[in-house]
C-alpha positions, 0 to 999 in steps of 0.5 A: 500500500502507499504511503503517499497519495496527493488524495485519499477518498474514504468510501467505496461505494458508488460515491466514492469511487465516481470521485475517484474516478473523476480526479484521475480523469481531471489528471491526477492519478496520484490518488488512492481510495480507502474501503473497509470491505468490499466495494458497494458493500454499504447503500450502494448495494441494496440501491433500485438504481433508479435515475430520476432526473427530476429535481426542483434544485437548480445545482442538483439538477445539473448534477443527475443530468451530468451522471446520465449522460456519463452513464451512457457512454461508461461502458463503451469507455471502460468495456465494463457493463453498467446495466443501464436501461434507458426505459424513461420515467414518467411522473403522474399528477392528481391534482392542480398544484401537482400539475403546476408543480410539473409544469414549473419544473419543466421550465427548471429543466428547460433551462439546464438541458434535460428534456421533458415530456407533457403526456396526456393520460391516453398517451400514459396508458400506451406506454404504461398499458397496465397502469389504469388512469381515472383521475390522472390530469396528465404526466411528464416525462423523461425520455433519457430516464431509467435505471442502472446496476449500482455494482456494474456502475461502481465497478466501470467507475473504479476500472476507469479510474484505476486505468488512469493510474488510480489505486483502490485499497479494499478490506482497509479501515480507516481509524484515524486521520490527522493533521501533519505540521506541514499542513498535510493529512495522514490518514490512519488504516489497519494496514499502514499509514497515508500522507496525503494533500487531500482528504475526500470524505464519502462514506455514506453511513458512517459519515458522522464517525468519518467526520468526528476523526477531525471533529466534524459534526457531519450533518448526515443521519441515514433513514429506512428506505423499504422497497418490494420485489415482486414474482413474476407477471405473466402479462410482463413475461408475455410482453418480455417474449413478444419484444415489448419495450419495458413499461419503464419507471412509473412514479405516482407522486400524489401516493409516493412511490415508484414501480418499475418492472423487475425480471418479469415482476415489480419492483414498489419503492413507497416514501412514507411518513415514519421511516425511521432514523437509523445508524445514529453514530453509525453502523457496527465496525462489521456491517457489510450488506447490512439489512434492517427488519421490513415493516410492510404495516407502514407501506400499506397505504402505498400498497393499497394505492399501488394496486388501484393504480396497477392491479396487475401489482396486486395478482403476484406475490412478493419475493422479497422487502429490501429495507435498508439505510440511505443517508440524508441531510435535513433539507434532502439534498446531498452535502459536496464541497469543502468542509468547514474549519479545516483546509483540504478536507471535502465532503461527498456525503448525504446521498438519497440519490446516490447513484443518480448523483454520484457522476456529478456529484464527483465532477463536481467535487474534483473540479473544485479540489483540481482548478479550485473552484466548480464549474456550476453553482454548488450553493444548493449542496455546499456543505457549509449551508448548515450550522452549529444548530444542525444537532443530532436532535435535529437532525433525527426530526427534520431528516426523517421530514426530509424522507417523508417529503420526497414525493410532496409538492416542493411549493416555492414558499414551503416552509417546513415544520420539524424542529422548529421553532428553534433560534428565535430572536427576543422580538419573536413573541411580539411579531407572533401577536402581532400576527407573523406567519414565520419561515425559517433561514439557517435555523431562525425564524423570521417573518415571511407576512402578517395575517390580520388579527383573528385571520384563517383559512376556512375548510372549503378555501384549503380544498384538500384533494383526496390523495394521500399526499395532500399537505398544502399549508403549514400544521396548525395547532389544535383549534386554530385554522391555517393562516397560509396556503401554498401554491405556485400562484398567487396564493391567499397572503399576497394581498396581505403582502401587497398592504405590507410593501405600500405601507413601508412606501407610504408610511413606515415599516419595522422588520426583524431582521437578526438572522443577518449573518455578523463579523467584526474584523479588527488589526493592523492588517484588516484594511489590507485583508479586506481589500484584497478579499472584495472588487469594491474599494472599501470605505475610506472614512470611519463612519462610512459603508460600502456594498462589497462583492468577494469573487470567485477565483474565476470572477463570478460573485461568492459572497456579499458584504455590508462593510462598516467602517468603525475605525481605522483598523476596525470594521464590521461585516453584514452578510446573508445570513443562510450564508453564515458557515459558508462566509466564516470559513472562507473570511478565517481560511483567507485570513492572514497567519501573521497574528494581524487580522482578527476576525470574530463572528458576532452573529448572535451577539446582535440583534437587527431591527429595521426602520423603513419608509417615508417616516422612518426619520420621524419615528426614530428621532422621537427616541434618539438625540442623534441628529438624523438629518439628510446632513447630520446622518447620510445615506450610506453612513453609520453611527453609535447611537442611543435609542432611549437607554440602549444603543445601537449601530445604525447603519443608513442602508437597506434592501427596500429602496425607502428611506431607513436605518439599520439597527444592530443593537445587543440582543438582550436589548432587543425588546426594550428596543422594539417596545420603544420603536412601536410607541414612537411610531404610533401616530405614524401608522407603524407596523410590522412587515415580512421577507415577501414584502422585502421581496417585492420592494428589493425587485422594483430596485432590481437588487441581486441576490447570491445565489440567484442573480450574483453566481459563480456561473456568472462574471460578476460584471454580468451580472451588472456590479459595475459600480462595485467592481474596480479592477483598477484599484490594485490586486483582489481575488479573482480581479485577473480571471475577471478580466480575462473573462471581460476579455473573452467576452460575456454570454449573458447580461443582467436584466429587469424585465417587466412581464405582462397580461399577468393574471394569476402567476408571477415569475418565481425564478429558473422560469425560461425566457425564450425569443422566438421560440428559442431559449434565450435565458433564465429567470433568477427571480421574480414576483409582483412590485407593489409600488409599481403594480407591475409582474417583474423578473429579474434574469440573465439573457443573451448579451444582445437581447439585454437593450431597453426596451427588448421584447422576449417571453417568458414562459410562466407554468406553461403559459407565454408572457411577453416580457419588456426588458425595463431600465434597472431599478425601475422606482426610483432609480435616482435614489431619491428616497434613499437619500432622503 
């Protein structure tokens, strides 16, 4: 066995071995994979090798296109058989939102490659002739669908890497791994010791005794996942004998399972509400092949509705009930990327769908090791977008959620309810009686809307389908009715929102805004880490702000900060607060060595209340002596001020385009803050607003958000930072490959874009904006502007079609609308209220 490798990969299952398999095609054949058994041994092996290419997110779905496709030219690469059966999957949908959701997906889908079908239910029951189709409104379809052999799969993988010079170690356990002096790894196995650069992450269930080698809590905890192989059919071996092609993969989503056909059988994978945590602290250190107990008295719903929809399922016996673990994440997408804390130290865990994503998923992953960055946006599955809060605890509740939810509706403003409410901020009794509707961000919760006093959604407004996933609105407590309805439309809060959104623009709003992610960078270096770290020129004077981007090495855009000079080597830092890991792994990797930078997290230390609106002056002067005035305190300014007895960083700045301060105060005087804030704004009409009013207001002032319209994928100057971008202000991380990038020449241009003829549905983002038919760009974001009343998008198009005035199309839940591209920052584009 070596004792030097450039990476070791720990876990050969299918993960592992395509991240293998993908360095050493990306070159680097000095790499090793580690296996404490045999290859696919863990998840890999008891898989139904299915390959779903439908997913709602955007990162996810570019990576299962990517393993498909590899897929199919595997074999002819490698000579080694993968099994895979291009058989196509075909999804059926029961109910209206159902069929948005298929149809929004399909626009998602447009936009990255994949090709979908829209079939009737006739043209369902020619392909699926078994499959009775009362009640179905129609399905889609993926012609390039199917199912793969994990093993074969795994095996072509580890052939094809190891004929690139890679080298595979089975029957080798890892009981050790730790940091060198010069910075290195050295991984410890029964069989001799590694020293290696890189250390890759990628062993499924046992991913959280990997992580606690290094002191890692890996947010990874497996579930149950039970599926049914069947006897034979006569009808499929009959169609078997005549040279049928195979029905393919049918997925009914409104009852959760799959079925495809299995040797002349079925084989039935339900998703049920129970399924249970497993593995908690990992598998025994000899489990190999491991199975669990079946429990078919959980599936019986899914069974039951299995039958009706194929009756054929119910005429033939079972042969066998797999029931074994899959990892999961709390939010069901895997983790891939870097880990935080610690240099070289990647994570490819948390699969559900390992083998649809472990193509991609090691594209990816060896891209970023190799040229230091992905090539596609990895926010979606950044190990990073999960804190400290990500417990054990919670992670046993919200991943058995996640499980559950796999064939629910993903509705674009679902919240989801397990283990919460967890990190509240002290005002968060106040907004609750005053009729806050939460949503949740990085574990906090936040306003998304306010629901009038005594509001809720009668019975017959709900108009729940019968079918066993049915789930539209947020659980309820016993007694109360629900106050919020999903939907890919319009749905009942957003005249609620539009009141709040013309209320901060006529009169004055308070929001809560303490999720914001907060640092304090201090030292004799600060200025010149800064500096180096961001495209924008910080600050110069103490008591000025600037909006700061730090780039990507290839010079798209990887963070956003709020930059506050408080001194001349102190400043403090406002960032996003879903990005808080994400952002603080990168600032304390950056950092310098040299003792001259000191950098704090402070995010809990400080609350965030914020004051906006034409009387956002008044309210605040009746309970400060600081001078407020346009000359006193400037837009784009901050100060230490008194708010009565308290005090607070008042920041002149928000993301609603209206005269306001932000008000970073310590949290245990948040609510001596608020309570003041609300008697002093009493005769100006204050009242509280939410997330989905920011929303509206931030889109008429075309403000960006990462990782929407600001992307690694996208040249920070096309996505229009121009104004904070200065490529000639000195040297600062990705200044170089931007300018290559200008250079080269741009394939895409921010737009704001008015929608018209709008009557139910607003663009939400990832719809497609197409020209004559043809696909012209994607929508980042999208929604109604209140001050406007106008249907607005945010996108990026083809350079060419970005002038004013250009007319294009946007394609909203499968209908065309005609979209202006509308000058940026439609209201008020001279600042005016701004700086007021």
């Amino acid at each position: 066995m070596k004792t030097q490798a450039r990476v070791v990969v720990i876990g050969g299952g299918v993960v592992g071995v395509g991240t293998l398999y993908h360095l050493a095609k990306k070159g680097w054949s000095d790499v090793v994979l580690i296996e404490r058994k045999e290859l696919t041994s863990g998840s890999t092996w008891h898989a139904a090798g299915l390959l779903p290419l439908f997913n709602m997110s955007y990162s996810v779905g570019q990576i299962h296109r990517y393993s498909v496709n590899l897929y199919r030219s595997l074999e002819e690469e490698t000579g080694q058989p993968v099994g895979f059966a291009q058989v196509s999957n075909i999804r059926l949908a029961r109910t209206r939102d159902r069929w948005d959701e298929f149809i929004y997906y399909k626009g998602v889908a447009d936009t990255i490659g994949i090709k979908v079908n829209v079939l009737t239910p006739a043209q369902v029951r020619e392909i699926w002739p078994l499959c009775e189709t009362d009640g179905i409104i129609g399905a889609i379809q993926h012609p390039d669908d199917g199912y793969i052999q994990p093993a074969d799969l795994t095996q072509a993988l580890a052939k094809g890497a190891r004929a690139r010079g890679a080298e595979i170690y089975r029957y080798t356990t890892v009981i050790g791994i730790e940091r060198k002096a010069s910075g290195d790894w050295l991984v410890k196995t029964d069989r001799g010791d590694i020293t290696c650069e890189h250390v890759v992450s990628a062993t499924g269930n046992f991913a959280r005794r990997t992580g606690a080698m290094v002191g890692l809590e890996i947010p990874v905890i497996p579930v149950e996942h039970q599926y049914i192989v069947t006897e034979p059919h006569p009808v499929v071996l009959e169609r078997q004998r005549m040279g049928l092609p195979e029905m393919g993969v049918l997925r009914e989503a409104d009852s959760s399972w799959y079925m495809r056909e299995e040797n002349g059988g079925f084989i039935l994978g339900p998703y049920e509400v129970g399924a249970p945590c497993c593995y908690v602290d990992g598998p025994a250190d000899d489990s190999e092949y491991e199975l669990f107990q079946e429990d078919l008295e959980r599936l019986a719903p899914h069974i039951e509705t299995a039958i009706a929809r194929v009756p054929a399922f119910g005429e033939v016996g079972v042969k066998k009930v797999y029931n074994g673990a899959i990892a999961y994440t709390p939010d069901g997408s895997p983790i891939i990327g870097p880990a935080w804390d610690l240099n070289n130290f990647w994570l490819n865990e948390g699969h559900s769908f390992g083998v649809t994503a472990a193509g991609g998923a090691g594209w990816q992953l060896a891209e970023w090791i190799v040229e230091g960055e992905p090539s596609i946006d990895m926010m979606g599955v950044d190990p990073r977008r999960f804190g400290p809060y990500a417990t054990r605890g919670y992670m046993r509740e919200k991943n058995e959620e996640a499980y559950a939810n796999v064939f629910t509706v993903h509705y674009p403003d679902e919240e989801r309810s397990a283990a919460r409410p967890l990190r509240r901020a002290p005002c968060y009794d106040r907004m609750r009686a005053l009729g806050a509707v939460f949503g949740s961000v990085y574990g906090w919760e936040r306003p998304n809307w306010f629901a009038p006093d005594g509001y809720g959604l009668p019975e017959e407004d709900l108009a729940k389908p019968d079918v066993l996933l049915n789930e539209n609105h947020p659980p309820v407590r016993n007694g109360e009715r629900p106050k919020e309805k999903w939907s890919f439309r319009r749905s009942n809060y957003f005249e609620f929102v539009g009141r709040e959104a013309r209320h901060v623009h006529e009169a004055v709003g308070l929001q809560d805004m303490s999720a914001f992610a907060k640092y304090e960078v201090s030292g004799p270096g600060a200025e010149a880490f800064l500096d180096n770290l961001v495209a924008n020129k910080l600050p110069q004077k103490v008591g000025r702000l600037a909006l700061t981007h730090m780039l990507s090495l290839n010079g798209g855009v990887r963070s956003e900060f709020t930059i506050f000079r408080e001194a001349a080597d102190r400043f403090y830092l406002v960032g996003m607060g879903a990005a808080e890991r994400h952002d603080f792994d990168y600032l304390s990797k950056l950092r310098p060595r040299d003792g001259s930078v000191d950098i704090q997290k402070v995010t809990t230390q400080y609350g965030v209340l914020i004051v906006a609106g034409p009387h956002a002056r008044d309210v605040l002067q009746k309970v400060t002596d600081t001078d407020l005035s346009k000359e006193g305190f400037p837009w784009l300014s901050g100060k230490m001020i008194n708010i009565g007895a308290a005090h607070a960083r008042a920041l002149r700045v928000n993301f609603v385009g209206e005269l306001g301060w932000e008000l970073h105060h310590p949290i245990e005087m948040q609510n001596y803050i608020f309570d003041l804030l609300m008697q002093a704004g009493r005769p100006y009409g204050i009242k509280p607003f939410g997330m989905r009013a920011m929303d509206s207001l931030r889109l008429e002032k075309s403000y960006r958000l990462i990782p929407r319209e600001l992307s690694i994928e996208y040249c920070a100057l096309e996505s229009g930072l121009d104004r904070f971008v200065h490529p000639n202000k000195g040297q600062f991380i990705g200044r170089d490959a931007l300018v290559a990038w200008q250079q080269r020449g741009f394939a895409n241009r921010f737009v704001t874009l008015e929608v018209h003829d709008v009557a139910d549905a607003d663009a939400r983002g990832s719809e497609p904006i197409l020209k004559n038919g043809d696909l012209v760009g994607r929508c980042t974001s999208g929604g109604f502007g209140w001050r406007l009343g106008k249907s607005l998008a945010l996108g990026m198009v083809r350079p060419d079609l970005g002038e004013v005035g250009s007319e294009l199309d946007i394609s909203i839940l499968g209908k065309t609308h005609r979209a202006i591209v509308v000058p940026e920052s439609p209201f008020d584009p001279d600042n005016l209220r701004l700086r007021a």
